[in-house]
N, C-alpha and C positions, 0 to 999 in steps of 0.2 A: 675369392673363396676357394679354400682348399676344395679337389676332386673327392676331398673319403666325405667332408660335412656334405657336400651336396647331396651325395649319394644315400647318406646316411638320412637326409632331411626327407628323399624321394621314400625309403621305405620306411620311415615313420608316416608318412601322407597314406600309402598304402597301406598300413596296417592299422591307422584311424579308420581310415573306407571299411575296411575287411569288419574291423567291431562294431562298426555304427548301429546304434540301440538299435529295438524291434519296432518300436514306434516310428521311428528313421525310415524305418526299412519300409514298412505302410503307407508314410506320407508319400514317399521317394513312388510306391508302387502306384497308388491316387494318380501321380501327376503322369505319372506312362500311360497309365489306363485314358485318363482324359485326354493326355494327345491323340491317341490311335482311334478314340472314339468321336473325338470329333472330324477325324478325318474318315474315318468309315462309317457311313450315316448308313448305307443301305441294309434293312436288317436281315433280309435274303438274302444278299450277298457271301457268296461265300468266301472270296478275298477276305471279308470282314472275318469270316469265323475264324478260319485260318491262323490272320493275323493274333485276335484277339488269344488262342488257343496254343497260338507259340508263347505268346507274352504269359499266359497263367504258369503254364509249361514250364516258363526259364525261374519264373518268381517261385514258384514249389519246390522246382529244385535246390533253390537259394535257400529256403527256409527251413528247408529238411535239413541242411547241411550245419545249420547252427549247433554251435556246442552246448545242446539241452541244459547239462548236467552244469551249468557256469554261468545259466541265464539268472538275473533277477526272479523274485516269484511273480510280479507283475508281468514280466518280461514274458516267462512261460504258459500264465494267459493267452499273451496278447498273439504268441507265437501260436498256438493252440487255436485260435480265431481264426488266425489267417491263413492257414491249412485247408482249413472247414473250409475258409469262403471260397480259396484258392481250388479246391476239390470243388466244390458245389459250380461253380462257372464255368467249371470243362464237361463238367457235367450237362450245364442248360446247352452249352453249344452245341452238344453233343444231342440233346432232343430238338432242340431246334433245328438243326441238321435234318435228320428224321422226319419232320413236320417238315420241312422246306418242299422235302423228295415228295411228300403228298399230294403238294401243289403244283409237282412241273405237270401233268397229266394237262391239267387247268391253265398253267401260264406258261406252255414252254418257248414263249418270245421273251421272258423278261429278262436272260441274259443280257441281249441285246440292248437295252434299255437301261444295265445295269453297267454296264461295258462304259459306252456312249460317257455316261458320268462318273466314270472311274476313270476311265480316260484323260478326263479332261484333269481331275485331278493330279493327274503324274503329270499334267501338263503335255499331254500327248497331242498331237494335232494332225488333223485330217482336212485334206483337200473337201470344202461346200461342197462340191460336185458329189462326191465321193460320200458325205453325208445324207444329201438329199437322195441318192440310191437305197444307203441303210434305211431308213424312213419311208421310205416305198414300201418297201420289202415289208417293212416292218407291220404297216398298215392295214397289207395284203395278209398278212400271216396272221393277225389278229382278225379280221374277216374271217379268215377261214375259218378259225378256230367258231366265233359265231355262230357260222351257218351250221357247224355240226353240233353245237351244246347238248338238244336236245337227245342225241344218240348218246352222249355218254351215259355211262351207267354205271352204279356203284360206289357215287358218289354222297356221303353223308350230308345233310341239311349244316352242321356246326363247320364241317370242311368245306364246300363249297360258300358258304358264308364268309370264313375264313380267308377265303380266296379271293374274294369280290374287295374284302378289306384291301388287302397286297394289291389288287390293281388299283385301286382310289391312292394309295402309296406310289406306286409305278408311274400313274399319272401326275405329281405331284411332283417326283423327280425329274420326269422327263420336261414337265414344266420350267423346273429349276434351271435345268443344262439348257437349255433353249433362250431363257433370260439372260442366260451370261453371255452369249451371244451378240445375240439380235440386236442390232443399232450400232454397234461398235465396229461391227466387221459386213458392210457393201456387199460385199459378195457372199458372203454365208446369208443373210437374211434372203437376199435374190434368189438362191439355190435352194432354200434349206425352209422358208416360211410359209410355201403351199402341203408341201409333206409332212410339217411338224404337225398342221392344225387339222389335217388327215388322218395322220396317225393318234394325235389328241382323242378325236372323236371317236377312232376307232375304238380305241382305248375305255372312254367313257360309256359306250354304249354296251361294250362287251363287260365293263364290272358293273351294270344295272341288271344287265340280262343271266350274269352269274346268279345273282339273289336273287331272282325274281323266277328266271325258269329252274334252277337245280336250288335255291334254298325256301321258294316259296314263299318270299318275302318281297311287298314292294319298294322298289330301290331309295323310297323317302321314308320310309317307318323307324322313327327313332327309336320307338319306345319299345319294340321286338325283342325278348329273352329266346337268345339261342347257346348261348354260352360252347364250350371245348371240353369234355370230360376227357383229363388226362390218366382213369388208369390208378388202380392198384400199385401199381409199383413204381408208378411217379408221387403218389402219396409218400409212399413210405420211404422211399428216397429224399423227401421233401423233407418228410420227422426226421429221418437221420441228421439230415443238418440242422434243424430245430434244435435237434439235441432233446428227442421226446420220445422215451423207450416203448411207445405203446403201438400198435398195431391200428390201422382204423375201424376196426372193430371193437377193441378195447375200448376206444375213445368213445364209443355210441354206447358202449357199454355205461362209460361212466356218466356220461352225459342222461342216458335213462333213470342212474341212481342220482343227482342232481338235481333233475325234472320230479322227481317222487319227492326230494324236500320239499321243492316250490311249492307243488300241489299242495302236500300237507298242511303248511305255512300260508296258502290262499286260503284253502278251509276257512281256516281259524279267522284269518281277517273276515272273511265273507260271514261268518257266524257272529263276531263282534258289530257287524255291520246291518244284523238284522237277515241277511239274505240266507240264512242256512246252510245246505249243502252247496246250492247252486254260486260256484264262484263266479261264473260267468254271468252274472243277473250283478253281483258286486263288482266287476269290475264296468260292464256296462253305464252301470251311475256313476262310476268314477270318471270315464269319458268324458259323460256331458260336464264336469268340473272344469270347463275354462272357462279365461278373461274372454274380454267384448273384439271383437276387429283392432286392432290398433293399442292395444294393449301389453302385448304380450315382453313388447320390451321393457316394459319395467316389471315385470314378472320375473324374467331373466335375471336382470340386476339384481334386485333382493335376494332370489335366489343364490346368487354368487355372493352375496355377500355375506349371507346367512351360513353358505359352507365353512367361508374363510373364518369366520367367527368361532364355530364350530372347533374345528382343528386348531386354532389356538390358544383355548378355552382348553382343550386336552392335552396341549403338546406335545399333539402327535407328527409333525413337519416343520422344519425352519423353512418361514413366505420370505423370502427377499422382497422389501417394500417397493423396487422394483417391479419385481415379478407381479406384486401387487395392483401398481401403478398403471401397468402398459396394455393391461388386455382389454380389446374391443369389440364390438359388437354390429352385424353385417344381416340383413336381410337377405333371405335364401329365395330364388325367384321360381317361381312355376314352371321353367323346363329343369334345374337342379333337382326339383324336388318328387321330379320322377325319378330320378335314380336316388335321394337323399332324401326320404321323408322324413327326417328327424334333423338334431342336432348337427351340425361338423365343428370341430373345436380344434383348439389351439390359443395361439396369441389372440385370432379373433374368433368369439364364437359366430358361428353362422346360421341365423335365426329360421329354423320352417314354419308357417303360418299364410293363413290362405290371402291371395291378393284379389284384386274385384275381376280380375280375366277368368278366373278359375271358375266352371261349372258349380253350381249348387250344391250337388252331391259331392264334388272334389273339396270342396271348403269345409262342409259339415266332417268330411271324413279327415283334414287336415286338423281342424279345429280338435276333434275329439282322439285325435293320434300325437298331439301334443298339450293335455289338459296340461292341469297344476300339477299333478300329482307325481305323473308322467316326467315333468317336466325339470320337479325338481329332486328328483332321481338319474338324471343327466347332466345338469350343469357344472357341478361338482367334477364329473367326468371328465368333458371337456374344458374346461378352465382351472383350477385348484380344488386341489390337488393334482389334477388328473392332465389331458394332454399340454395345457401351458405351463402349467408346472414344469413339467417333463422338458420339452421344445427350450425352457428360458437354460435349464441344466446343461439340458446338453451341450449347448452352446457355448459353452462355458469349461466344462469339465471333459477331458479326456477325448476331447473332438477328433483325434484321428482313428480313432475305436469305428466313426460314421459308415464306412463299408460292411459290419458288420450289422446290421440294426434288423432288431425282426418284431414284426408284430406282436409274439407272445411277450417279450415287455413290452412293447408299444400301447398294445390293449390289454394286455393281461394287467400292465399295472393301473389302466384306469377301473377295469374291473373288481380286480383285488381292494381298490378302496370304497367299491360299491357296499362290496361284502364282509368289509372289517364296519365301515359307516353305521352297517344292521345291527354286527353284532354291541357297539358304542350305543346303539340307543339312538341313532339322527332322525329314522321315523317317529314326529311326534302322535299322530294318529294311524287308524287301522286304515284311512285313504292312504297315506303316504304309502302304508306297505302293502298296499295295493298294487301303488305305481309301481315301488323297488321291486317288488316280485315278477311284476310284469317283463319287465326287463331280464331280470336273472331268469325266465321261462323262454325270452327271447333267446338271451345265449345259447342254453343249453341246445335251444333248437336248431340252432347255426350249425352248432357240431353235426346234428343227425342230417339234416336236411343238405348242406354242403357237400358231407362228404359220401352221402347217399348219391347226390348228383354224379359226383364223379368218380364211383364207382356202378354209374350207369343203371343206379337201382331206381331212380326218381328223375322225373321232368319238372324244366321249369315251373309248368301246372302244376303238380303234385307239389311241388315244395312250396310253392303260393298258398293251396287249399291246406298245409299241413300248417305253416304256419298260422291261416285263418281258424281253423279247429283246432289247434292244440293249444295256443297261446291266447290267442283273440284274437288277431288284428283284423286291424280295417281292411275290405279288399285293398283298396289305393297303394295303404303304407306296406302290406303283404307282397304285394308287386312291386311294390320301388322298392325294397329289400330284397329281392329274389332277383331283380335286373344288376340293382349294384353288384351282390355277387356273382354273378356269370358273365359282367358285359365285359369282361377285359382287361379293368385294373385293377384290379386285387388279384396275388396270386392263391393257389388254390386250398391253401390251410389258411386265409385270412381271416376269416368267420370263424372258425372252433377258436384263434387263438387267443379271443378273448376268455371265454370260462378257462378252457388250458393254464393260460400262461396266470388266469389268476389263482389258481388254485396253486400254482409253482408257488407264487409268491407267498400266498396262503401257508403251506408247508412250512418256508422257510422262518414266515412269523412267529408260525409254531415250536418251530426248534432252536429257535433265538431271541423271541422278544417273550412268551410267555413261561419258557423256561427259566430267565433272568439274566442271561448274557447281555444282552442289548437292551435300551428303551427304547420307547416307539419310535423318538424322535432319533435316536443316534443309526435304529434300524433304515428310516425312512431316508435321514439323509444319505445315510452309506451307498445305498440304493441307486441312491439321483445322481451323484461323484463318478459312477464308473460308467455313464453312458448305454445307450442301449445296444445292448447284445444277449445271445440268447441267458436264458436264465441261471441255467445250470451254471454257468462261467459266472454269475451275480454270487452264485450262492458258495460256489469256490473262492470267491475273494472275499468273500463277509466271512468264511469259516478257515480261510488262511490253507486251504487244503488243495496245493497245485497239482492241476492236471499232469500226469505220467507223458512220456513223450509220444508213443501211441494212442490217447486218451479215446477211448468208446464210449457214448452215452449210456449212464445206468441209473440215473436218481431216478425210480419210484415213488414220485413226489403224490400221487392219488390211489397208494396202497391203502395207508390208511384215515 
């Protein structure tokens, strides 16, 4: 082969590299990220942030450098996204950071600890002898720390909390590096196996005595709401990448004119019902409206099947007979259902309903936190339309979109179909929209109650008792609500972005499907094809209007 084709073949190879689509470029970023993070497990670690923080760092710069103006419009989406996400991840590291330093006060051995198995990763190797010294030390230095707990001071309940977690983590790892170990290497186990199970205990004793003497909490109590208020301006940093122009005050704003519908709209039911003003006397008989013990699953069923009927009697969604086909059904067991008093949905819905372990009072308030009514104002939600619908889609359409996914399509789209459902006509009696109202009083209350939490305006207790007085609920399911959102996996807009993101959706309906551009169905599907990401970027590809290459959040989507 001539010298100039070779040469000529090398800069075509590089100059396909250099154009490789946006979607290329996503996948390609997926597969870096999942390396580096499966090799940097420790989430204190700051090696790990580091690393991760160079890696967003080289990918941002990659991305900015594209030539905007020659992208596809898709393209310019998708570039648009990963900015967002690529900014929002330097950003958590960057609080994360911050929250780490809170906790060295509290753990300042866990370098040590974090060392030992980062070590062992690079494949570094240290003399047994040499180890069993660190482990000493290490043992001694957590003691210390012990013996003076009580002296610290100025320590918050949620931080100290926080902290007692990272040691049951620390312990966990130091467990890990110990097992790779032990048995394989003679002489490390002989050196290394009195001072590990020293330090172990050390360890263990000191994250029980964290909660227990600085969080006030006994080191067994699962069911304890202490949650993290991260702060005004972690909110609104958060809506920034939501892509949600409003402020969280706005948001309580809107959410109070939301809450004045429902109420109005309970009236009414409640007066159709016999019960007059007092909605709360209507919705109470509506409670006692469940099946017997051991019923409730084919309650479920019908109800699923009644929806699917429903929307294709309207044609308002193409069901893939599929989609149709594969969704199943999971009993939800008595520790889940302190954090999940209701529904969880998807491919399989996952059933609350009281089992014969559960207290008296725990049943009756199960039983009557998921009547019929209740009930079949949620299925729909979680199955078809709503999150298996969504889960069969995405999987399908536009899958490397998945780093970008956020709850206000997540749940705003099953909410949006709670709320178009009403206006369709699905409730056939005033019980039905009883239950649907019920719910749509929930949301709204997530918003207040949420973001009141972490903006330090409200306690776990307060958002329990608000929800009990403003909505109804049961104490039980009042509390496994207020624990779900504070105990740690959800992050901190997860609860408002259900009414949010439906009310986004809601908007778009409006300016698309009843104005005449779209049918329900061509709106619906369009919808479910581009995968979840935030809304705004939904409603930029359904109206063919690409983001600018600096693009700012501005849709006003609950002006009017």
């Amino acid at each position: 082969m001539p010298r100039w084709v070779f040469l000529a073949a090398i800069l075509l190879m590089s100059a396909m590299a250099s154009s490789q689509s946006v979607p290329a470029l996503i996948q390609q970023f997926q597969a870096d990220e999942g390396s580096l993070t499966r090799l940097y497990t420790i989430d204190i670690s700051k090696a790990r942030r580091e690393r991760l923080s160079s890696l967003y760092s080289e990918w941002l710069k990659k991305v900015e450098s594209l030539n905007y103006d020659r992208l596809a419009f898709d393209e310019k989406v998708d570039a648009t996204l990963f900015k967002n996400h690529l900014r929002r991840e330097l950003r958590q590291l960057d609080i994360e950071g911050k929250r780490d330093k809170e906790l060295e006060p509290l753990l300042p051995f866990s370098q040590s600890i974090i060392e030992l198995e980062e070590s062992r990763r690079r494949f570094e190797s240290k003399a047994p002898k040499d180890i069993a010294s660190i482990l000493d030390t290490l043992a001694k230095s957590i003691k210390a720390e012990d013996s003076g707990l009580e002296k610290k001071s100025g320590i918050s309940k949620s931080t100290a909390n926080r902290a007692s977690g990272v040691a049951r983590r620390l312990r966990d790892t130091l467990r890990n590096w110990f097992n790779y170990h032990t048995g394989y290497d003679p002489m490390f186990t002989w050196w290394v196996e009195a001072p590990y199970k020293a330090a172990d205990e050390a360890l263990r004793q000191y994250g029980d005595n964290l909660r227990q003497k600085l969080a006030g909490l006994r080191p067994d109590d699962t069911t304890a709401i202490v949650g993290l208020p991260v702060g005004r301006e972690a909110l609104q940093a958060d809506l920034d990448y939501e892509m949600i122009p409003y402020t969280p005050e706005q948001l309580i704003e809107i959410a109070n004119r939301e809450f004045a519908w429902c109420e109005k709209e309970m009236l009414r039911a409640s007066k159709d019902l016999g019960f007059g003003n007092d909605w709360r006397k209507a919705l109470e008989a509506v409670k006692d409206m469940h099946v017997e013990p051991g019923k409730q699953p084919d309650l479920i069923r019908e109800l699923a099947i009644e929806a699917i009927e429903f929307l294709k009697a309207k044609d308002l969604v193409t069901i893939p007979a599929l989609a149709e086909e594969t969704w199943r059904m999971e009993m939800m067991s008595p520790e889940r259902q302190l954090v999940n008093p209701f529904f969880l949905g998807g491919e399989t819905i996952i059933v609350s309903f009281p089992t014969n372990t559960m207290s008296h009072d725990a049943k009756r308030m199960s039983m009557r936190g998921n009547n019929k009514h209740f009930s079949r104002a949620t299925v729909q939600h979680e199955l078809i339309p709503g999150h298996h619908l969504q889960q069969f889609m995405n999987s399908r359409y536009k899958t490397y979109r998945r780093p970008f996914s956020t709850p206000f399509w997540t749940e705003g789209w099953a909410l949006y179909w709670e709320m178009l459902l009403w206006d369709l006509g699905f409730p056939k009696t005033a019980e039905d929209r009883v239950g649907m109202l019920f719910w749509r009083m929930h949301r709204c209350a997530r918003i207040i109650f949420s973001l009141k939490f972490h903006l330090g305006e409200m306690t776990p207790e307060e958002c329990i008792q608000f929800l009990v007085e403003r909505v109804g609920h049961e104490p039980s399911t009042a509390e496994g609500e207020v624990r779900r959102s504070f105990n740690g996996d959800y992050p901190p807009l997860y609860q408002l972005a259900y009414m949010i993101g439906g009310l986004q959706f809601r908007a778009m309906h409006r300016d698309l499907v009843r104005s005449g551009k779209m049918s329900n169905r061509q709106f619906h599907d369009a919808i479910l094809q581009q995968n979840n990401v935030p809304v705004e970027m939904v409603r930029a590809i359904l109206t063919q209007q690409a983001p600018s290459k600096d693009f700012k959040t501005a849709w006003r989507f609950a002006d009017n």
